[in-house]
MARTOR-805254 format. One record per residue (C-alpha): residue number from 0; residue in three letters; chain; x, y, z. Coordinates in steps of 0.2 Angstrom, whole numbers, m for minus. Layout:
MARTOR-805254
+-----+------+-----+-------+-------+-------+
! seq ! type ! mol !    px !    py !    pz !
+-----+------+-----+-------+-------+-------+
! NUM !  ala !   A !     X !     Y !     Z !
...
+-----+------+-----+-------+-------+-------+
This chain:
MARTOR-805254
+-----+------+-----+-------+-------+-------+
! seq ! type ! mol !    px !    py !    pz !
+-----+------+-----+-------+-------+-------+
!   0 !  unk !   A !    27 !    61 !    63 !
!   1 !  unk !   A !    14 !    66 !    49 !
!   2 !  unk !   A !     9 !    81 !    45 !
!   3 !  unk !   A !    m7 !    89 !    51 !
!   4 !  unk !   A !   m14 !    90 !    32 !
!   5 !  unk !   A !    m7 !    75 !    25 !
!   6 !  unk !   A !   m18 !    59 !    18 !
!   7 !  unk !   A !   m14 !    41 !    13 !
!   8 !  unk !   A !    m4 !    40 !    m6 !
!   9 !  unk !   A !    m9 !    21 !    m7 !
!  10 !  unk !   A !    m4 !    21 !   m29 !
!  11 !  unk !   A !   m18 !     7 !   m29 !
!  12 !  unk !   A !   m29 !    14 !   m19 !
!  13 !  unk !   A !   m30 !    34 !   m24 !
!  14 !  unk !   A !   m48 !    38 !   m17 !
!  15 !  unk !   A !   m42 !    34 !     0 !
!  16 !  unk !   A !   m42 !    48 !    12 !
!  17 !  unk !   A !   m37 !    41 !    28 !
!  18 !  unk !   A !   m25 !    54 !    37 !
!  19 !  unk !   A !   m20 !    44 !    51 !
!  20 !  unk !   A !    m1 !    38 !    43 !
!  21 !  unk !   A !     7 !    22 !    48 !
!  22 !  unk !   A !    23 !    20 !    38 !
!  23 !  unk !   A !    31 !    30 !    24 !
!  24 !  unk !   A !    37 !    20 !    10 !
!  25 !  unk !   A !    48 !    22 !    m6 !
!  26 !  unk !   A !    39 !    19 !   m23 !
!  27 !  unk !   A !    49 !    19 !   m38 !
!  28 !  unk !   A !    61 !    31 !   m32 !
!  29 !  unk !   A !    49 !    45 !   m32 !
!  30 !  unk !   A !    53 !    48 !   m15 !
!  31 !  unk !   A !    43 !    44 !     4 !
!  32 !  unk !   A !    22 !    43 !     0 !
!  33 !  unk !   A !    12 !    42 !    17 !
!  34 !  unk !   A !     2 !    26 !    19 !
!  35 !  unk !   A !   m14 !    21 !    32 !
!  36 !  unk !   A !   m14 !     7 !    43 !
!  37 !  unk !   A !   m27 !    m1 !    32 !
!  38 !  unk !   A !   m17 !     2 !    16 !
!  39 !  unk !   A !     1 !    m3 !    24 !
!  40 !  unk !   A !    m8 !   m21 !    27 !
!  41 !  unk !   A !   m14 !   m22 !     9 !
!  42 !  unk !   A !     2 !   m17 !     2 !
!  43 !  unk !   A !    10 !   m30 !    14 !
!  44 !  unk !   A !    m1 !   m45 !     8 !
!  45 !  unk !   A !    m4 !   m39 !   m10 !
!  46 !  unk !   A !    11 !   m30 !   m15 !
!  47 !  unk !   A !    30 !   m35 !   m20 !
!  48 !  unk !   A !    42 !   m22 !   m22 !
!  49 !  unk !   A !    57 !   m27 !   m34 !
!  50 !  unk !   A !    69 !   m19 !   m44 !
!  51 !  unk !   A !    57 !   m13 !   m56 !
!  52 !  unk !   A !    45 !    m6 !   m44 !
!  53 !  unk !   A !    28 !    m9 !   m34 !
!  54 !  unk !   A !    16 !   m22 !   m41 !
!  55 !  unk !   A !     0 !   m31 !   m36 !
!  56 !  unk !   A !     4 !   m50 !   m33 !
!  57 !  unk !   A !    m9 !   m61 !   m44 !
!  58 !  unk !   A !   m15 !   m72 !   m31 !
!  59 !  unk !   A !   m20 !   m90 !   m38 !
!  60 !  unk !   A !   m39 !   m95 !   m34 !
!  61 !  unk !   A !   m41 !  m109 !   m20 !
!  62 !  unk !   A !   m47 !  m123 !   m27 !
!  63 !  unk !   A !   m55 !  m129 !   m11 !
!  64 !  unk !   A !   m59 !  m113 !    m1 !
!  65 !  unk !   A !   m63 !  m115 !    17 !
!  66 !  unk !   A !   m81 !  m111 !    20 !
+-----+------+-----+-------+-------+-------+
């Protein structure tokens, strides 16, 4: 359960200040950070953790985007 005065640690999104935590998660073995909702499902879709870390996922442009 969070603690009443903790806030969302996203490492790619420091000004966020949501303090309603949905997951803990391990980054670079600096130990558990809090992450929101809203964070935890930008991490999930843009993120890959690997033996070297957290990093953003370069996402390829769609050549024909759905409009």
């Amino acid at each position: 359960m969070p603690a009443q005065n903790e806030r969302c640690l996203n490492p790619f999104k420091p000004k966020c200040r949501n303090t309603e935590i949905a997951v803990y998660v391990e980054v670079n073995g600096s130990g558990k950070i809090p992450v929101c909702r809203e964070c935890w499902e930008f991490l999930a879709e843009n993120a890959v953790w690997d033996e070297n870390g957290i990093r953003l996922i370069e996402h390829e442009p769609l050549k024909n985007p759905v409009k």
